[in-house]
C-alpha positions in Angstrom: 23.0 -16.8 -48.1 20.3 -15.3 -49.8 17.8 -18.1 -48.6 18.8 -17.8 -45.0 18.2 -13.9 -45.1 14.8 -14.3 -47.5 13.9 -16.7 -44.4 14.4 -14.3 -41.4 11.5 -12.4 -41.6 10.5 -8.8 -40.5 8.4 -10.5 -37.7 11.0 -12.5 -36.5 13.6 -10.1 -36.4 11.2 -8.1 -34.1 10.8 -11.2 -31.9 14.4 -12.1 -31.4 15.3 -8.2 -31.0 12.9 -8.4 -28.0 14.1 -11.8 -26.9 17.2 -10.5 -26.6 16.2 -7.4 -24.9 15.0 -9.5 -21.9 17.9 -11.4 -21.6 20.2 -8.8 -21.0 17.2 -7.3 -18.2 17.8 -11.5 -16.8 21.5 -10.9 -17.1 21.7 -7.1 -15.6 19.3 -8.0 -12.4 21.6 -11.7 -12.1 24.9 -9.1 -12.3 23.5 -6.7 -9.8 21.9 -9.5 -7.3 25.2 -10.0 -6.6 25.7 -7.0 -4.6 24.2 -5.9 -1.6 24.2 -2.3 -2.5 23.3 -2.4 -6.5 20.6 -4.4 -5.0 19.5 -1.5 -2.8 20.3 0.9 -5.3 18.1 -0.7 -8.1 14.9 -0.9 -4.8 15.2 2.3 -4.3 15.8 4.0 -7.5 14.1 2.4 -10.1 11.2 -0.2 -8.6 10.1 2.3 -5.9 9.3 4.7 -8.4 7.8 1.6 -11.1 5.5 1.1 -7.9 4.5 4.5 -7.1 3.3 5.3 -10.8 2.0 1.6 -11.4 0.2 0.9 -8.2 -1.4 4.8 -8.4 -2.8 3.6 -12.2 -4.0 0.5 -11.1 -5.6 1.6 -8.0 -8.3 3.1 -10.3 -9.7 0.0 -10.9 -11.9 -1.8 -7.9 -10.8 -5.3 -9.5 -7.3 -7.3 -9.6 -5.3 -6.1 -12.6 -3.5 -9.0 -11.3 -6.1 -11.6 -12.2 -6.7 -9.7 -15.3 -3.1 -10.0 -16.7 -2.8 -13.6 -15.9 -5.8 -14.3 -17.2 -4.4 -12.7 -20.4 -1.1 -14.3 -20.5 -3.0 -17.9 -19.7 -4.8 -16.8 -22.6 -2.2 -16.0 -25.3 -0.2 -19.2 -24.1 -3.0 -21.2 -25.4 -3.7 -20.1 -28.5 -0.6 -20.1 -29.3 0.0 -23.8 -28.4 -2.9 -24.5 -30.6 -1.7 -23.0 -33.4 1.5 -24.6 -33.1 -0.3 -28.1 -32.8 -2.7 -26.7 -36.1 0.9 -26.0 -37.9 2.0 -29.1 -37.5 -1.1 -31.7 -37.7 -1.3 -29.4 -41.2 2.0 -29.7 -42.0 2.3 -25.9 -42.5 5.8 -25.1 -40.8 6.0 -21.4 -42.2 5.1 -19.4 -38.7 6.1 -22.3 -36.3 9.4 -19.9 -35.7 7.4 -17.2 -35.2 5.3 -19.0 -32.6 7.9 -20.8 -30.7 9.5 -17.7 -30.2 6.4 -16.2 -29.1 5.7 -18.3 -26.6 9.5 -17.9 -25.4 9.2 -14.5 -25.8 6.0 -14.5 -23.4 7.9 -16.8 -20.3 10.9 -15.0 -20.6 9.6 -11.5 -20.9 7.4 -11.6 -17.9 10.0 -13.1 -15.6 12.9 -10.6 -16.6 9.6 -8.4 -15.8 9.2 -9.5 -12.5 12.5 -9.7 -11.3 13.4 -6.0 -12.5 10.3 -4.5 -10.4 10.7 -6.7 -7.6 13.5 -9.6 -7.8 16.1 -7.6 -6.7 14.6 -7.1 -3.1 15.2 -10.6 -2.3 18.7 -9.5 -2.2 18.7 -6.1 -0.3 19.8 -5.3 3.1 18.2 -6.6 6.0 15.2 -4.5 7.1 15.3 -2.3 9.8 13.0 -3.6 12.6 13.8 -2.7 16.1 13.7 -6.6 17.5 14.5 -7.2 21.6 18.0 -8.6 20.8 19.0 -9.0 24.9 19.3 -12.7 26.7 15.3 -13.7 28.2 15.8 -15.6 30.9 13.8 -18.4 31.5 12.0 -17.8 34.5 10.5 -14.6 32.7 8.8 -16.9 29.9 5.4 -17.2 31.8 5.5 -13.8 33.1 5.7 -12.4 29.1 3.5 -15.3 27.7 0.8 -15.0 30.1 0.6 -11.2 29.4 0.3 -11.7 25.9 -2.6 -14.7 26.2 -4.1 -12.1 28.4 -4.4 -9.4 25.8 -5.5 -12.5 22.7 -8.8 -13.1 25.2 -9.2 -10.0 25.7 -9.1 -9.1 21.6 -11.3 -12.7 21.2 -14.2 -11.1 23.5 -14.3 -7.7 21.3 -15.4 -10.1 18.1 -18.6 -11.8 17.4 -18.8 -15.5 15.9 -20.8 -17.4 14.2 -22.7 -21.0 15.0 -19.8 -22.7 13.8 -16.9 -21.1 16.1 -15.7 -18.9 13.0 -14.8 -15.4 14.6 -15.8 -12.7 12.1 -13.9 -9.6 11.0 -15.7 -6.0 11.8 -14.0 -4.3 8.8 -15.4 -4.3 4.5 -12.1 -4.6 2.9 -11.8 -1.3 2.1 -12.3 -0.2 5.7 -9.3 -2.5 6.7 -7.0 -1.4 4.1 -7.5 2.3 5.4 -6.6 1.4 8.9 -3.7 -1.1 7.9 -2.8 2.0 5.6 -2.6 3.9 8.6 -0.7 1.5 10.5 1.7 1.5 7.8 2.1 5.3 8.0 3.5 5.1 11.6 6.8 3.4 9.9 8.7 6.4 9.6 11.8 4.8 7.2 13.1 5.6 4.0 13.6 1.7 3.8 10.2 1.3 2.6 8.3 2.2 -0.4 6.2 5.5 0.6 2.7 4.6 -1.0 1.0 1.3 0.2 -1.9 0.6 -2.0 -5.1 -1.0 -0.6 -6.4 -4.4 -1.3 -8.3 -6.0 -3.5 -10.5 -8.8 -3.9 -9.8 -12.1 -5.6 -12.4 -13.0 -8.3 -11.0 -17.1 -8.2 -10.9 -16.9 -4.5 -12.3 -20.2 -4.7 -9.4 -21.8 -6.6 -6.3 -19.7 -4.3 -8.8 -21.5 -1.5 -7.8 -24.9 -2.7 -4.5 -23.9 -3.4 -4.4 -22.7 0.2 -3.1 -19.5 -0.8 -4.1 -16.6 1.3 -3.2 -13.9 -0.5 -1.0 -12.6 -3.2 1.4 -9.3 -4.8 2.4 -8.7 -8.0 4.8 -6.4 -8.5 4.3 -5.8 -12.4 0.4 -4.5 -11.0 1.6 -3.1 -8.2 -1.4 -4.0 -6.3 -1.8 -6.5 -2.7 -4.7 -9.1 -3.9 -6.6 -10.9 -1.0 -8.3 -14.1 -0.9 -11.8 -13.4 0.2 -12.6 -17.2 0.8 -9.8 -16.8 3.4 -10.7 -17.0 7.3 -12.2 -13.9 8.4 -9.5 -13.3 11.1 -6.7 -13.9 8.9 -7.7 -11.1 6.5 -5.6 -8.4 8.8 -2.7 -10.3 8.9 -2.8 -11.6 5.0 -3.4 -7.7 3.9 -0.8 -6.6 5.6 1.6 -9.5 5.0 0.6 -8.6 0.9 1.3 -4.6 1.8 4.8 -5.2 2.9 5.5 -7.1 -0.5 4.4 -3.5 -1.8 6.2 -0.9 0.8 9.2 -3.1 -1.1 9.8 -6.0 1.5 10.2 -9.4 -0.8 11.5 -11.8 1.1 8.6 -13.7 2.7 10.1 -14.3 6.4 10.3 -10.4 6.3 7.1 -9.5 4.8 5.7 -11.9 7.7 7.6 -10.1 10.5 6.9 -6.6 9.2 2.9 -7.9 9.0 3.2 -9.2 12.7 4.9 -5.6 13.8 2.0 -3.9 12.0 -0.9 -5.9 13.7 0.4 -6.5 17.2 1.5 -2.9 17.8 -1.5 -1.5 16.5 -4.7 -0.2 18.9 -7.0 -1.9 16.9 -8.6 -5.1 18.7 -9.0 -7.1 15.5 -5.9 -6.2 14.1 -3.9 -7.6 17.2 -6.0 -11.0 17.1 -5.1 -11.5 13.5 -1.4 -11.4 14.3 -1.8 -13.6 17.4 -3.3 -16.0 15.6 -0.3 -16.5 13.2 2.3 -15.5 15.5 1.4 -16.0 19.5 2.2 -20.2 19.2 5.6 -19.3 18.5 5.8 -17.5 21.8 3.7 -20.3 24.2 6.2 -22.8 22.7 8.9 -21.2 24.5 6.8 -22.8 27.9 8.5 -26.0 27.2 11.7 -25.3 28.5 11.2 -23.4 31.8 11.3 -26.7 33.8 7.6 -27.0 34.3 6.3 -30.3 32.5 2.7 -29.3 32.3 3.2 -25.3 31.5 2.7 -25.6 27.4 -0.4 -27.5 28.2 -1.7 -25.1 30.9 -0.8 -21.8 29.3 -3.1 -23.2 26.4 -5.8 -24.3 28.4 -6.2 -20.4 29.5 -7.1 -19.5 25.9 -10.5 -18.0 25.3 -13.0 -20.9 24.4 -13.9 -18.4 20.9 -10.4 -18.7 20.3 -10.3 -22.8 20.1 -13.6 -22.5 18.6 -11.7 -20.5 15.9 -8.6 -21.9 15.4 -10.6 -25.4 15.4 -13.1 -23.8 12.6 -9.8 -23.1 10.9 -8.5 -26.6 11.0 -11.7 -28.1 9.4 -12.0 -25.2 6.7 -8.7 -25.9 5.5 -8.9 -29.3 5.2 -12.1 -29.6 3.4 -10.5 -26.7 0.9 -7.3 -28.9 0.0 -8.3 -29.9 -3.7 -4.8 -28.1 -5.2 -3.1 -27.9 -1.9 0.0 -29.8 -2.8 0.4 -28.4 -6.4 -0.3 -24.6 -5.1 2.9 -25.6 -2.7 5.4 -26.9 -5.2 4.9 -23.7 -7.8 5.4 -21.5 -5.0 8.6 -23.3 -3.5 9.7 -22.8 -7.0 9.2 -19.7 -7.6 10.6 -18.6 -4.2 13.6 -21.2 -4.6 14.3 -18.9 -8.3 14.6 -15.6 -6.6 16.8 -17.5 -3.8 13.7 -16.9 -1.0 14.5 -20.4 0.1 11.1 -21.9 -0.5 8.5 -22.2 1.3 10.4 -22.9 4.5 11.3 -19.3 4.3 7.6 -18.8 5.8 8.6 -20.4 8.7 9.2 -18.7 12.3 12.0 -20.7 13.5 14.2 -20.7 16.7 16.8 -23.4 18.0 17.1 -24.8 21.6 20.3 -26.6 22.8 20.7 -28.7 26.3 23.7 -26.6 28.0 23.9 -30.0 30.0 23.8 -27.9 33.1 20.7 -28.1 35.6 19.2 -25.6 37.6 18.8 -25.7 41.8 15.6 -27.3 40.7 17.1 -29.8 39.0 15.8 -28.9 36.1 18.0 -28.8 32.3 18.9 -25.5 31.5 18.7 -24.0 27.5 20.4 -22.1 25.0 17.6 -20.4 22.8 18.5 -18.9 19.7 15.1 -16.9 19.7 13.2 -16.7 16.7 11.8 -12.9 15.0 8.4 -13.3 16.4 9.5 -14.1 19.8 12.2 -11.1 19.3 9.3 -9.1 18.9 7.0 -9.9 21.5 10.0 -9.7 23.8 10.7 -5.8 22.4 6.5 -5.2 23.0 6.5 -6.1 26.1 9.8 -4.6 27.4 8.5 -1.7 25.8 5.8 -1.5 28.3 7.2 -2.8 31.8 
């Protein structure tokens, strides 16, 4: 007995004490995940105020914290697997406890971290965005989607481009996080965080570039980082899509939404062409079942030539940027699958169509459409307006 406690030492003890002070953070967040309203509790009591103080420090500093912390961690990891590998090629097994309980010490601690700021939004109540929830008939698709093309060209022919079709955004990045700030400020709901924090630059744009990652949040910084290798007229849409993750909005299929609300009810020409561009396809689809063969086809043809020249820019950029495409998906459907985001699918704007096996006096098949968000939401702008 008096070997085993000679053995323990002071180090150690400190180690497993904070080891096990994680734990019970895992096991307190897993406990109140369960439950809609701890969940909502815990957002609005404790991480809304960890992000208030946190992203007020950290906006300070004109560089990612983010980057800076990681970096760090990346860091530590390392030399700590050396040492372990030094121990043992050595034969010196004295601090390999120590170590390995370091480097579980490390993983652990930053993910009972993370979900304590920011885990237990995945599981909060659903956020409060006015969406058109009434039946669309069909024969009011073209009607809505031509308006909305309409306004797209009209955003196009407000932004220059370059030799290469690439449509460029008026706005330094701390210009745009001012007026997306602003945006932000018109959400008058207690559901979301009150401060939004503006954006910063990514230092290893280049390697989120081949990871094909456009942007990214982390709570423990409190700060929305943006890839600056990005496409120009995505930056509106990733900032904003980042922001929400800050105003306390987790869940990725909401964070998209709430970015699309932000940029296609805003007055700002640039910011309505970013959210077209990731949004206004889910809307032209719905010309395939209005009983016109050729609509989807035609309604696409009436896009502005700058914005084919664009999206086709797009297309090209990203596929010549693919080096760590496939590996920058998998560790992001993983740790989207842990907080129970559903993986990357959650990204996804999705809707479902079902024959009724009924025809019209045209002859034509009639549909049932579940509608997706984003076609919810262009339904509500538009109604809104005629």
């Amino acid at each position: 007995m008096k070997k085993i406690k000679q053995g323990i030492s002071k180090t150690n003890i400190i180690l497993l004490s904070c080891l096990a002070f994680f734990i019970l953070l895992i096991v307190l967040c897993l406990c109140l995940s369960l439950s809609k309203d701890a969940s909502e509790w815990w957002t609005n009591n404790i991480a809304r105020w960890y992000f208030y103080i946190v992203g007020h420090i950290n906006s300070i500093f004109p560089f990612s914290m983010t980057e800076i912390l990681i970096g760090y961690w990346v860091v530590v990891l390392i030399t700590l697997i050396i040492l372990i590998i030094i121990y043992l090629t050595k034969k010196v097994y004295k601090n390999l406890i120590s170590l390995g309980l370091s480097i579980c010490l490390l993983g652990i601690g930053i993910y009972s971290s993370y979900y304590a700021t920011c885990g237990l939004a995945y599981h909060r109540y659903e956020m409060p965005i006015n969406l058109y929830e009434k039946n669309v008939e069909s024969n009011q698709f073209k009607t809505i989607i031509t308006y909305f093309i309409d306004d797209f060209n009209y955003t196009a022919s407000t932004l220059n481009a370059n030799e290469d079709g690439m449509l460029y955004c008026p706005y330094d990045l701390n210009e745009l996080s001012n007026i997306l700030i602003k945006e932000y400020e018109k959400i008058d709901d207690n559901y979301f965080y009150d401060y939004t924090p503006k954006g910063k630059p990514l230092a290893l744009s280049w390697f989120f570039t081949q990871n094909h990652i456009a942007g990214m949040s982390f709570s423990i910084t409190g700060e929305p980082n943006i890839n600056m290798m990005n496409l120009p007229s995505d930056y509106g849409f990733s900032l904003a899509h980042e922001m929400a993750h800050q105003k306390g909005v987790m869940r990725e299929q909401d964070a998209n939404l709430l970015a699309a609300y932000v940029c296609l009810n805003s007055s700002d020409p640039y910011l309505r062409y970013s959210g077209y561009n990731r949004t206004i396809f889910s809307l032209i689809s719905l010309a395939n079942y209005v009983g016109e063969s050729n609509l989807y086809s035609q309604l696409i043809n009436t896009l502005d030539q700058k914005i084919k020249n664009d999206i086709n820019y797009g297309n090209k950029f990203w596929s010549k940027n693919d080096l760590f495409s496939k590996l920058g998906t998998f560790f992001n459907d993983l740790y989207l699958t842990l907080f129970g985001n559903g993986g990357v699918s959650s990204y996804d704007d999705t809707w479902d169509v079902e024959d009724s096996g009924q025809k019209d006096e045209d002859g034509n098949p009639i549909y049932n459409i579940t509608f997706s968000n984003y076609q919810k939401l262009f339904f509500g702008i538009y109604y809104d307006i005629y």
